[in-house]
VEXLUMKOL-798717 format. One record per residue (C-alpha): residue in three letters; x, y, z; residue number from 0. Coordinates in nm, 3 decimals. Layout:
! VEXLUMKOL-798717
+---------+---------+---------+---------+-----+
: residuo :       X :       Y :       Z : num :
+---------+---------+---------+---------+-----+
:     Ala :       X :       Y :       Z : NUM :
...
+---------+---------+---------+---------+-----+
***
This chain:
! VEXLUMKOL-798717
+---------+---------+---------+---------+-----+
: residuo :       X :       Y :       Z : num :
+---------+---------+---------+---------+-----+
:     Unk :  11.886 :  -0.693 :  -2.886 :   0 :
:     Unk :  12.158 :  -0.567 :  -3.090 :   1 :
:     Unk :  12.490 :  -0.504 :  -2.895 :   2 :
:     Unk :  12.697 :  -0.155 :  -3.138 :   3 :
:     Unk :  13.028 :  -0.144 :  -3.149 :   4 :
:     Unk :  13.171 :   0.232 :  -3.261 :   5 :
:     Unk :  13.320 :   0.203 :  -3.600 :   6 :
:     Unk :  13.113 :  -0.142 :  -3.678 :   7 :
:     Unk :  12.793 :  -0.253 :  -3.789 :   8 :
:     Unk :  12.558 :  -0.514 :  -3.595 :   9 :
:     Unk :  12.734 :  -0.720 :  -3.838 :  10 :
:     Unk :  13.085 :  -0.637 :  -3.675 :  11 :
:     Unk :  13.196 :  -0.498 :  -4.020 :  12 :
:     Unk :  13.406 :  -0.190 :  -3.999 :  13 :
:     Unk :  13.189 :   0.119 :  -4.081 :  14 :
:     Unk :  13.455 :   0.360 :  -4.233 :  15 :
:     Unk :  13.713 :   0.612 :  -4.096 :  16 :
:     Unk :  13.772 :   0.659 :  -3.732 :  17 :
:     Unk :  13.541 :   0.980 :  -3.790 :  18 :
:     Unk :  13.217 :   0.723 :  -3.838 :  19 :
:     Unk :  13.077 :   0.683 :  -3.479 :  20 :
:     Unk :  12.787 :   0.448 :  -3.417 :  21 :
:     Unk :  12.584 :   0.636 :  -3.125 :  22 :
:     Unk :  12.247 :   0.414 :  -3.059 :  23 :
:     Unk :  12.270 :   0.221 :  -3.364 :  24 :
:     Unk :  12.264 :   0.571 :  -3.583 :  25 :
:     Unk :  12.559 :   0.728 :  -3.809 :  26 :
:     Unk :  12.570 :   1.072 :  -3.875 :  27 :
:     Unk :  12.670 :   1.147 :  -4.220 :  28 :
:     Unk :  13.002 :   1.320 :  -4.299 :  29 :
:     Unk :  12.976 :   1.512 :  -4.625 :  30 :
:     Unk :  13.165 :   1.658 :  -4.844 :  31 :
:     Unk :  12.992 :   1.882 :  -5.144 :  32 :
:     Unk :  13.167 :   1.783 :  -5.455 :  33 :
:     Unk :  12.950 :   1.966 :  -5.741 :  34 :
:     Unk :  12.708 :   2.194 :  -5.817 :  35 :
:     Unk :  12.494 :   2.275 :  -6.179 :  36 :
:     Unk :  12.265 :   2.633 :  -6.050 :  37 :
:     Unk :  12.004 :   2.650 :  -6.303 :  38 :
:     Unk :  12.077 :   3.030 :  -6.344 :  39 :
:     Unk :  12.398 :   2.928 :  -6.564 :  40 :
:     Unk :  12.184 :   2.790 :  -6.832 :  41 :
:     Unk :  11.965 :   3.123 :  -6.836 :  42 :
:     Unk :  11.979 :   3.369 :  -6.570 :  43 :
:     Unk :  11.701 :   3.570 :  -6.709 :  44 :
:     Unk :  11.445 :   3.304 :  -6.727 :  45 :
:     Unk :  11.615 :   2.970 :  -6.594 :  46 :
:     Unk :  11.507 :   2.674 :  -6.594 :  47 :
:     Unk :  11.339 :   2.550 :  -6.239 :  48 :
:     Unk :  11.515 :   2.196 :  -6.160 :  49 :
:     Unk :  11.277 :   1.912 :  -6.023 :  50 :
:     Unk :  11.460 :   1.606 :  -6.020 :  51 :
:     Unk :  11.771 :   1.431 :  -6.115 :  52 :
:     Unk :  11.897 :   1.031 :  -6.241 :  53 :
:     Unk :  12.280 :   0.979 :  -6.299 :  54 :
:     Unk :  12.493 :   0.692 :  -6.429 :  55 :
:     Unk :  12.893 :   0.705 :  -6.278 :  56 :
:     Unk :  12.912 :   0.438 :  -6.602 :  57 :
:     Unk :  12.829 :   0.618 :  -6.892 :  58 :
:     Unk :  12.942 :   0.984 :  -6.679 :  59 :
:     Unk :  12.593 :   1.118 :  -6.733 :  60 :
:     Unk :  12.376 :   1.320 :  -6.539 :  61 :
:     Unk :  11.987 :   1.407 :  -6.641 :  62 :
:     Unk :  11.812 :   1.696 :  -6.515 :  63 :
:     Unk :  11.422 :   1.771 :  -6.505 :  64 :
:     Unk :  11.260 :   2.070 :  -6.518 :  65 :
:     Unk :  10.888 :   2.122 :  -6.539 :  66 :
:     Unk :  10.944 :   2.527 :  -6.554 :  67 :
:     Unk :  10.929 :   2.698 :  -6.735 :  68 :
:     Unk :  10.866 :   2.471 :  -6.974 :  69 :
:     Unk :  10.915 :   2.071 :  -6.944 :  70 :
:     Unk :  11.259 :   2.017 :  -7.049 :  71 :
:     Unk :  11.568 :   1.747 :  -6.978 :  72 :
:     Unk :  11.892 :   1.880 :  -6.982 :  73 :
:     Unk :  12.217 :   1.606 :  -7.056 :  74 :
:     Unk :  12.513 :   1.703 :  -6.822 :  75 :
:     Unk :  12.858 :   1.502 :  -6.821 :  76 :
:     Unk :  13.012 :   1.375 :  -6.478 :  77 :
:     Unk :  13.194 :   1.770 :  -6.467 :  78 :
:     Unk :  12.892 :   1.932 :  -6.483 :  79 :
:     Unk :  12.905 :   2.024 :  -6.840 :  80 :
:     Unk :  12.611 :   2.046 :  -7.032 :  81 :
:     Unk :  12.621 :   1.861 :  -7.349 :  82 :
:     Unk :  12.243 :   1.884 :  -7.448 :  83 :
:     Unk :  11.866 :   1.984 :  -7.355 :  84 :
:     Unk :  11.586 :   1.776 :  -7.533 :  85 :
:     Unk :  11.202 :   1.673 :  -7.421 :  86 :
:     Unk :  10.924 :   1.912 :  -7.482 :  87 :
:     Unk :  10.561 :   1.921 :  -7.433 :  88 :
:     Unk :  10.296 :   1.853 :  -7.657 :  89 :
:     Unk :  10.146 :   1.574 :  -7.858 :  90 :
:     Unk :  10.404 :   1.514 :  -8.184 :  91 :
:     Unk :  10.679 :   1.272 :  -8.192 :  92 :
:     Unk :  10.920 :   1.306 :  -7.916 :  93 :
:     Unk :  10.685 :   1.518 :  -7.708 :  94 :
:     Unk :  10.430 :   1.446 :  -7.351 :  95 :
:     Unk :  10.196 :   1.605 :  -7.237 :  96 :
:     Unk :  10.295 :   1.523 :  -6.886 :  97 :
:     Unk :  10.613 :   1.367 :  -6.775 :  98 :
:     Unk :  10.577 :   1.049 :  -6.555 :  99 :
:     Unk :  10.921 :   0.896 :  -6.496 : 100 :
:     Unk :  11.249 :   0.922 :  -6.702 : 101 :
:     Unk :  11.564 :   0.697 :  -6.629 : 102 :
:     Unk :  11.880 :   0.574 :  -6.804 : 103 :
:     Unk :  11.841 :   0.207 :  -6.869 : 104 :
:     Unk :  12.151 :   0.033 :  -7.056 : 105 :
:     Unk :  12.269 :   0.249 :  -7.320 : 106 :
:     Unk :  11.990 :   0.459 :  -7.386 : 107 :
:     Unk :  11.696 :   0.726 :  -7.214 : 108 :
:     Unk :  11.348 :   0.620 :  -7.154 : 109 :
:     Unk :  11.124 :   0.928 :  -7.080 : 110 :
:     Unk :  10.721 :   0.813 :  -7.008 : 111 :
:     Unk :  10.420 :   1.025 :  -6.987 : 112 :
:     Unk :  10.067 :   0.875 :  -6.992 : 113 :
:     Unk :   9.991 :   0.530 :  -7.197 : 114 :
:     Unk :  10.347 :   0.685 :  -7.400 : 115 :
:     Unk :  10.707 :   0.585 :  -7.360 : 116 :
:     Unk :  10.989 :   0.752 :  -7.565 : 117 :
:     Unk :  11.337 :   0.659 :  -7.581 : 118 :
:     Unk :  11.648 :   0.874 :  -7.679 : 119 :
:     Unk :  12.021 :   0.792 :  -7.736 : 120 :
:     Unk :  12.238 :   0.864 :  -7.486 : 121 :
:     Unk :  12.338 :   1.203 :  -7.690 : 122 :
:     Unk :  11.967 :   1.308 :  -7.650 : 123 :
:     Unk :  11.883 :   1.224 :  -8.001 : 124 :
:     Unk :  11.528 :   1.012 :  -8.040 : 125 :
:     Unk :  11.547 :   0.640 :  -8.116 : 126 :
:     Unk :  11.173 :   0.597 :  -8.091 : 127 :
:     Unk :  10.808 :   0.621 :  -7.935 : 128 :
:     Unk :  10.572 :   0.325 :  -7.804 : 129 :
:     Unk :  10.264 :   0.316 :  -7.646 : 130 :
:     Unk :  10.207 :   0.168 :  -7.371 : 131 :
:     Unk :   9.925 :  -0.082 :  -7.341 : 132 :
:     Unk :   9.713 :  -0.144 :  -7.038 : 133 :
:     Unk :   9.699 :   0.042 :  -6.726 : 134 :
:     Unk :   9.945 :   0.265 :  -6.638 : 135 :
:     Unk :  10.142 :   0.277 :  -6.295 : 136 :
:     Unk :  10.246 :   0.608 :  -6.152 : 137 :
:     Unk :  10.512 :   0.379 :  -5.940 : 138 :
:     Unk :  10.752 :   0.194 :  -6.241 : 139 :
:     Unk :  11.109 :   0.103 :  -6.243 : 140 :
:     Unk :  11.257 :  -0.041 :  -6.609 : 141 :
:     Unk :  11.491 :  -0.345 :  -6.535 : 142 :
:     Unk :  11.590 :  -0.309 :  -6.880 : 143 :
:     Unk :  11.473 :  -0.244 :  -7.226 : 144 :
:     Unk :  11.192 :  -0.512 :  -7.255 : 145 :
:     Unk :  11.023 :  -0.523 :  -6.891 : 146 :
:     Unk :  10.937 :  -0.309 :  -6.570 : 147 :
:     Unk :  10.860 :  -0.333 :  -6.241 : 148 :
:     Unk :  10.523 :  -0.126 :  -6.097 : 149 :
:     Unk :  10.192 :  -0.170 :  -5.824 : 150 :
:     Unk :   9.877 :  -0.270 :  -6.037 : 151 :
:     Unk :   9.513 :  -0.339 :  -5.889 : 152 :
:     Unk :   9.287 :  -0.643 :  -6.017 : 153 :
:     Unk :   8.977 :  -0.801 :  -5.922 : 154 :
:     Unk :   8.988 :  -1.118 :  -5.753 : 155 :
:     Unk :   8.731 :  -1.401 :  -5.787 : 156 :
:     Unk :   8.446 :  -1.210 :  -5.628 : 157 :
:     Unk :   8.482 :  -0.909 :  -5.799 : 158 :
:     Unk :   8.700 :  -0.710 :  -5.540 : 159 :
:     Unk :   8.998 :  -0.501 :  -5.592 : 160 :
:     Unk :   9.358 :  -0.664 :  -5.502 : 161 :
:     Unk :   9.669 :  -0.506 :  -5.489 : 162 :
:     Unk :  10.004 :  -0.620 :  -5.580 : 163 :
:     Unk :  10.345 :  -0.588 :  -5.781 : 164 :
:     Unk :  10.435 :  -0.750 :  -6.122 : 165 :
:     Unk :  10.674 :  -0.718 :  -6.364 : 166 :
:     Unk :  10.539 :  -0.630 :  -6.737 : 167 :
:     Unk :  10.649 :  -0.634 :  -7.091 : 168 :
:     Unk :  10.650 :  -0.343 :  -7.214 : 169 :
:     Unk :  10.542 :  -0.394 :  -7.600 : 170 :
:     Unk :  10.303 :  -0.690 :  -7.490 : 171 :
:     Unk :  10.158 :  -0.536 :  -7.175 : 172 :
:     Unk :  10.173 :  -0.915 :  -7.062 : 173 :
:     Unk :  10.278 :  -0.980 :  -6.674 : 174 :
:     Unk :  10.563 :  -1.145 :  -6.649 : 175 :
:     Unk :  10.578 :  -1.251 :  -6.271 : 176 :
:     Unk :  10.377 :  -1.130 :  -6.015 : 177 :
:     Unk :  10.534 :  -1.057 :  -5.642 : 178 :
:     Unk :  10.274 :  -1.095 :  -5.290 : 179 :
:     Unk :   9.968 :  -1.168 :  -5.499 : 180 :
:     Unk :   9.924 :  -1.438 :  -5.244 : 181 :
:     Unk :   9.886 :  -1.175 :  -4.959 : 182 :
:     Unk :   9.519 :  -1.029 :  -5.140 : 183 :
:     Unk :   9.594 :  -0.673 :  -5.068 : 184 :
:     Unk :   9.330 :  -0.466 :  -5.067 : 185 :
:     Unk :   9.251 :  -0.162 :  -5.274 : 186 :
:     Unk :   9.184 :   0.067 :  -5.040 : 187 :
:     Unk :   9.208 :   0.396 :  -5.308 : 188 :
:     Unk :   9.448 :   0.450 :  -5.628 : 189 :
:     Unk :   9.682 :   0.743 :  -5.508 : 190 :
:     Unk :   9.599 :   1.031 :  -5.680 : 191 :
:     Unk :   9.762 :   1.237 :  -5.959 : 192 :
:     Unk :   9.701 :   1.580 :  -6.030 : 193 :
:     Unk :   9.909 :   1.830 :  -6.241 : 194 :
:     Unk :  10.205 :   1.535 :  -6.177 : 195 :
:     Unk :  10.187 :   1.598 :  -5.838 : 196 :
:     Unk :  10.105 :   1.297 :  -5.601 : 197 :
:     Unk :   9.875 :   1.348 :  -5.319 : 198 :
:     Unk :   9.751 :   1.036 :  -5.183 : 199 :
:     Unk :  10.114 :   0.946 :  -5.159 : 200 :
:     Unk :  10.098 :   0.927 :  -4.746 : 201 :
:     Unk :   9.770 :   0.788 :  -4.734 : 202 :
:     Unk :   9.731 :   0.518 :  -4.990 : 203 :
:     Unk :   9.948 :   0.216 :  -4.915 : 204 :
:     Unk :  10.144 :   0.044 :  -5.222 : 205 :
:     Unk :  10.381 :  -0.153 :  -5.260 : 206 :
:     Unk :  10.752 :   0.005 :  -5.243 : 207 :
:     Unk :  11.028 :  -0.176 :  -5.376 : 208 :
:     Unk :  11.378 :  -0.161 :  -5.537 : 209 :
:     Unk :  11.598 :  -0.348 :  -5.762 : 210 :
:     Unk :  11.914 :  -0.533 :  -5.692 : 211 :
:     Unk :  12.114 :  -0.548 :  -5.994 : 212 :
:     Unk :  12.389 :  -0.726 :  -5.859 : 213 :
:     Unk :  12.169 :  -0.964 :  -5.724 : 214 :
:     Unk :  11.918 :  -0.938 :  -6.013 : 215 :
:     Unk :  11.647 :  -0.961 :  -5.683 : 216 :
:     Unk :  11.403 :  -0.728 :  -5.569 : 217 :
:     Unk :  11.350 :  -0.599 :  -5.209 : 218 :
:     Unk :  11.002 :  -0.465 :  -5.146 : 219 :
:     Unk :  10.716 :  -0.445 :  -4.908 : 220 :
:     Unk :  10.391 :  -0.259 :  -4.865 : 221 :
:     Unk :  10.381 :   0.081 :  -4.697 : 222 :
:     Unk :  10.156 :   0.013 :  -4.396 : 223 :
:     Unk :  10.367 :  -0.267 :  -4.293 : 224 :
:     Unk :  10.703 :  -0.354 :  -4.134 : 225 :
:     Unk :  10.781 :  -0.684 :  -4.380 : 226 :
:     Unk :  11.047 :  -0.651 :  -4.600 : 227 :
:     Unk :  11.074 :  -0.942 :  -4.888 : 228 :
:     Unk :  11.375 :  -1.067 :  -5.087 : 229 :
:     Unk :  11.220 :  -1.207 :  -5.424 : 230 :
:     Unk :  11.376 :  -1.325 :  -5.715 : 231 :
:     Unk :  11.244 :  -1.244 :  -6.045 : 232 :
:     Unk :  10.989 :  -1.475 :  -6.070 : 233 :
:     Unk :  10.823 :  -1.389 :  -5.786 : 234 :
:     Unk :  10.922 :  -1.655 :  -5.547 : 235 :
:     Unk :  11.059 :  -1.515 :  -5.150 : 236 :
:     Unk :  11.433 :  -1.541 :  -5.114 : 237 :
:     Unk :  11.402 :  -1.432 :  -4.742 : 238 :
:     Unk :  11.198 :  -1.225 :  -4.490 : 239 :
:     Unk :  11.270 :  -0.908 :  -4.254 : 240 :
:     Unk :  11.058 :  -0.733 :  -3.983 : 241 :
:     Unk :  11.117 :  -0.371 :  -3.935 : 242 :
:     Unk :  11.165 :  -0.297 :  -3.561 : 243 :
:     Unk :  10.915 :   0.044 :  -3.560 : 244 :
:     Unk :  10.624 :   0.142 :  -3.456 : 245 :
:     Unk :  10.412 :   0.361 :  -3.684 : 246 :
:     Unk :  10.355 :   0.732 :  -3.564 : 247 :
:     Unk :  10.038 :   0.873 :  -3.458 : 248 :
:     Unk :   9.954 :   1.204 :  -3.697 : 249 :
:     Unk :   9.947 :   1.520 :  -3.487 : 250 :
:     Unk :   9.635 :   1.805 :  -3.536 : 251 :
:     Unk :   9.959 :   2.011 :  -3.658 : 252 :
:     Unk :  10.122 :   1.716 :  -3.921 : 253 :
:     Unk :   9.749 :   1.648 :  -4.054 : 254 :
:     Unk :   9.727 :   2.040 :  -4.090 : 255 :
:     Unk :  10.072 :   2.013 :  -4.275 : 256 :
:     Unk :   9.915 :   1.763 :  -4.525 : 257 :
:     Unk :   9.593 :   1.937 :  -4.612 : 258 :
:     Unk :   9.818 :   2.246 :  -4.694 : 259 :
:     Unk :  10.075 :   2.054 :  -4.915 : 260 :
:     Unk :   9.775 :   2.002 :  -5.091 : 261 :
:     Unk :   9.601 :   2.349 :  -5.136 : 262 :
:     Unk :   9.601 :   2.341 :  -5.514 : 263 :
:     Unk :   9.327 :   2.056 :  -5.492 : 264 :
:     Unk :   9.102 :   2.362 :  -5.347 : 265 :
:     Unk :   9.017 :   2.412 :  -5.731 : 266 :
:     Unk :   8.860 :   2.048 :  -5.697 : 267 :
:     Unk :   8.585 :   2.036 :  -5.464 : 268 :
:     Unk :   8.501 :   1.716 :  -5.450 : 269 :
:     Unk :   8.869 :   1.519 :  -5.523 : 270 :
:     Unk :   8.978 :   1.807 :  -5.212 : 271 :
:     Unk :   8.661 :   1.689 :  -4.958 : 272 :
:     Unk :   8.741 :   1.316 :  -5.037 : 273 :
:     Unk :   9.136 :   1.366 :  -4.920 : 274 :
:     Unk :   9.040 :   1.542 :  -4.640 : 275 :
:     Unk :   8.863 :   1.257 :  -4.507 : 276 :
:     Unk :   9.127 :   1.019 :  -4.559 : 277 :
:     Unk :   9.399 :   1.191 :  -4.376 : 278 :
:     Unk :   9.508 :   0.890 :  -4.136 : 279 :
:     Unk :   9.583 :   0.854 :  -3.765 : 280 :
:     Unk :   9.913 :   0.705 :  -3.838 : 281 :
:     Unk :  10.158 :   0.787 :  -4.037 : 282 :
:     Unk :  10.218 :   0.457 :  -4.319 : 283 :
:     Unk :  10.567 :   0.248 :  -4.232 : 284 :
:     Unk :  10.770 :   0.228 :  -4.571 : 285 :
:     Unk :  10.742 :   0.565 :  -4.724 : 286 :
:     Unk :  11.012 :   0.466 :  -4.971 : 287 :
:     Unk :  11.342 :   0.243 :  -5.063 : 288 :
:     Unk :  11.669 :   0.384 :  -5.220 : 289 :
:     Unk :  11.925 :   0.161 :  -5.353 : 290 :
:     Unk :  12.302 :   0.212 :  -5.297 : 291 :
:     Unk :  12.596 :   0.089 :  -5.425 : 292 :
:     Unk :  12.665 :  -0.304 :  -5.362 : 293 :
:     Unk :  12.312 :  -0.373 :  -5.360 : 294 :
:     Unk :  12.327 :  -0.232 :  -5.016 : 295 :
:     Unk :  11.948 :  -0.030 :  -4.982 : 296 :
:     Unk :  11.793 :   0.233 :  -4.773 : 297 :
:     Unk :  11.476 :   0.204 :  -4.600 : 298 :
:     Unk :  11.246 :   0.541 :  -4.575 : 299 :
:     Unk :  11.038 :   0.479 :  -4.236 : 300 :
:     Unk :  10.754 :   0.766 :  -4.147 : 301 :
:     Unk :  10.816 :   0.926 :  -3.825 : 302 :
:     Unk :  10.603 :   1.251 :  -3.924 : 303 :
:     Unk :  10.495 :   1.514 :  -4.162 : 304 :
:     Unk :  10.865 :   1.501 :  -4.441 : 305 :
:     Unk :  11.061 :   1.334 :  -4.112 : 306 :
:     Unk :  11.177 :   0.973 :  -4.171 : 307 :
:     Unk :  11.397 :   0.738 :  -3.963 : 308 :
:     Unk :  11.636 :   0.541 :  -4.245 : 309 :
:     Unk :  11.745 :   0.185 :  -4.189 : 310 :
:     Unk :  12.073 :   0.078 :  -4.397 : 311 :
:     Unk :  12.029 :  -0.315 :  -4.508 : 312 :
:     Unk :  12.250 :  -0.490 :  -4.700 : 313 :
:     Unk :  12.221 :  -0.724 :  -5.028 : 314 :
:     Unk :  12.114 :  -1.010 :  -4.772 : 315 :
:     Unk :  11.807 :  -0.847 :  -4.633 : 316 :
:     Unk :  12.027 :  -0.775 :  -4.302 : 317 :
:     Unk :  11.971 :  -0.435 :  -4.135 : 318 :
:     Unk :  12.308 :  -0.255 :  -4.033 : 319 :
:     Unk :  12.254 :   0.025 :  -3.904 : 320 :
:     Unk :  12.021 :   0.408 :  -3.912 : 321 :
:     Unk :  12.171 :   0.695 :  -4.110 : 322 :
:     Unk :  12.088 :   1.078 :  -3.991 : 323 :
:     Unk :  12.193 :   1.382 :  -4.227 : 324 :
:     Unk :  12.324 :   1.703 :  -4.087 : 325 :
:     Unk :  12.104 :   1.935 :  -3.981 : 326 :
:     Unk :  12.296 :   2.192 :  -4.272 : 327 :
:     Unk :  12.198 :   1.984 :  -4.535 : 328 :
:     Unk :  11.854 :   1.808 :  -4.456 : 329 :
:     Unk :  11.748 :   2.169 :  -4.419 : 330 :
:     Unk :  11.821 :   2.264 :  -4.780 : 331 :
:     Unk :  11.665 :   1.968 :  -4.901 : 332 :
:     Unk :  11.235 :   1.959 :  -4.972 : 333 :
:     Unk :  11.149 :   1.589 :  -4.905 : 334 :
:     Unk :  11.507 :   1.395 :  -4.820 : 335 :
:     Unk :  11.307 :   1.106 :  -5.020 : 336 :
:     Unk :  11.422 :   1.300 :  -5.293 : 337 :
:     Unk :  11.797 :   1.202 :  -5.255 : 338 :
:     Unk :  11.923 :   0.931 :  -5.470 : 339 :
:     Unk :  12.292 :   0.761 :  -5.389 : 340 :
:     Unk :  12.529 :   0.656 :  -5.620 : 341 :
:     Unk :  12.910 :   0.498 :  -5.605 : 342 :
:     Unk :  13.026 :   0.785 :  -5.391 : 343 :
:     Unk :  12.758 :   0.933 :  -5.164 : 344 :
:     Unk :  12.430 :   1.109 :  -5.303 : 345 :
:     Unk :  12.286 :   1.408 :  -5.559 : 346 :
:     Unk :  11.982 :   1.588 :  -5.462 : 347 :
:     Unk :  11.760 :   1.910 :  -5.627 : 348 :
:     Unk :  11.773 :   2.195 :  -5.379 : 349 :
:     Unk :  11.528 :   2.430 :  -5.425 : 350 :
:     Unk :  11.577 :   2.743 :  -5.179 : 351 :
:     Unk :  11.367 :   3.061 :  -5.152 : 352 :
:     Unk :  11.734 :   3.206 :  -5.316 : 353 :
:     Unk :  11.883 :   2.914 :  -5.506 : 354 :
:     Unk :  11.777 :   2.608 :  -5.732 : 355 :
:     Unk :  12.024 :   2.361 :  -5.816 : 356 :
:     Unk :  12.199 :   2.026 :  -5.879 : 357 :
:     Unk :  12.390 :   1.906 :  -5.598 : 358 :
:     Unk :  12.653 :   1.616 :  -5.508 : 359 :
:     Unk :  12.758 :   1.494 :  -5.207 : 360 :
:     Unk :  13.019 :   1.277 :  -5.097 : 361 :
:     Unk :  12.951 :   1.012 :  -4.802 : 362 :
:     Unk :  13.345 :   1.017 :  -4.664 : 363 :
:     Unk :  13.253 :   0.831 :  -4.347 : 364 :
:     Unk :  13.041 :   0.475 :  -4.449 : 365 :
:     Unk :  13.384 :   0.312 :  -4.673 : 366 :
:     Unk :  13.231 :  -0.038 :  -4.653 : 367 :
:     Unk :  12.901 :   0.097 :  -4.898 : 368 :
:     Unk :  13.080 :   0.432 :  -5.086 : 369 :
:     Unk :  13.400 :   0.432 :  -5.288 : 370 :
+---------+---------+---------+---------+-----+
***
């Protein structure tokens, strides 16, 4: 049993300002709003309809999606100036016909859509276009320009479906290591992707994970358990962690919540009967894992329908402590999985009935992880 002392960790490190208070092993986030980019100042006849963000504090660049009206990415500097808009759909050089994932690895922009990867200079200018061999994962991360991280499935000896995490080249397609191979996860269903939407995403356990650059490690576990893993990047186990939680039965109303988030599959008979029977009894554990700065990560645990209890854990695999947003914010914000932190606190898409924009928030009460 842990013993809390306000203003430290279980660690005993000192948590921030006087203002940070520990109460049952949970902080409550101060924040202070530090910039906005509304989507109506790029057109406010017909603006663009943010989705998601990815920002770099190093090379004072921000990179904003939006899927409407039309698929776009628009270049911002760290002031929230826009300095260019490139991406469209189609099939011709330097277009997609879907967008996957986009992020800003070393010096320059990858953008991938299906079996495609593009890259683009830093100015939004395109370098070049590869595909990519093999099969695809909806779930990647790019360590750098040559490999990534993301879940695959495989047969095994007799023929049946395994689940696991590698890392790949991306001209050669070739796995490069392969992480809790040795644990024969089974296939239970790939999550399903409609329209760039994901839908088995609460159902369909895979394998979550983030990277540790500092550590050049990787912290991941599967969603339907409470095992964390510290792996280097050849796949062997640094170190182990068991989640304290229990999973979360799935109320008549939450399962009701999950079939509607899903109404557009109505137009799909049979893909919409076949989700409706897998809607669980329990919600799955590790719905997702952020990074923050110093290699310190966050742990997204399923307590119901878009609710999530997050564990802090530092570079060591050591849990610190639980974070809980203000009610003020966490309201504006869809899915709070949809937050990503950087040096100073966090930027988030908020997407009101009356507003939809970029937003940044700085965390003024957790000194020991934010600047």
């Amino acid at each position: 049993m842990w013993s809390y002392i306000e203003g430290r960790d279980v660690k005993g490190n000192e948590i921030g300002q006087k203002s940070a208070e520990l109460k049952n092993g949970i902080v409550e986030l101060k924040l202070k709003k530090t910039l906005v980019i509304d989507s109506l100042l790029i057109d406010e006849k017909n603006p663009p309809l943010f989705s998601s963000a990815k920002k770099s504090e190093e090379k004072n660049l921000m990179l904003l999606l939006s899927r409407k009206p039309k698929l776009e990415l628009f270049s911002f500097d760290g002031k929230g100036s826009l300095m260019s808009r490139f991406l469209s759909k189609g099939e011709g050089p330097g277009e997609l016909p879907e967008l996957d994932s986009f992020q800003i690895v070393d010096d320059i922009i990858v953008v991938t859509g299906f079996k495609k990867m593009i890259t683009y200079n830093m100015n939004g200018k395109l370098i070049d276009e590869n595909k990519l061999e093999g099969i695809v994962s909806y779930f990647k991360y790019f360590i750098d320009k040559e490999r990534y991280i993301c879940n695959i499935s495989e047969r095994d000896e007799s023929g049946e479906l395994i689940r696991h995490l590698v890392i790949k080249n991306i001209k050669s397609a070739e796995i490069v290591a392969s992480f809790c191979k040795d644990e024969k996860r089974r296939d239970i269903g790939v999550t399903m992707v409609l329209n760039n939407q994901l839908y088995h995403d609460w159902i369909t356990p895979d394998y979550k994970f983030v990277f540790l650059p500092g550590r050049n490690c990787i912290v991941c576990g599967v969603s339907d358990s409470d095992q964390l893993y510290l792996k280097d990047l050849q796949g062997k186990t640094i170190k182990t962690a068991k989640i304290n939680f229990t999973k979360r039965t799935v109320t008549p109303e939450e399962s009701n919540q999950l079939i509607d988030s899903c109404s557009k599959l109505r137009e799909y008979p049979d893909l919409y009967n076949g989700f409706i029977k897998k809607i669980p009894n329990e919600f799955l554990i590790i719905m997702d894992i952020k990074l923050m700065p110093q290699d310190h990560f966050a742990v997204f645990l399923g307590t119901g329908f878009k609710k999530y209890a997050i564990k802090i854990f530092d570079k060591d695999l050591d849990y610190l402590f639980d974070i809980k947003f203000p009610d003020n914010v966490a309201s504006r914000i869809q899915d709070l999985r949809d937050i990503n932190f950087y040096e100073k606190g966090f930027f988030v898409i908020e997407d009101t009935d009356e507003e939809n924009q970029y937003v940044e928030y700085k965390i003024e009460n957790l000194k020991q992880i934010f600047e």
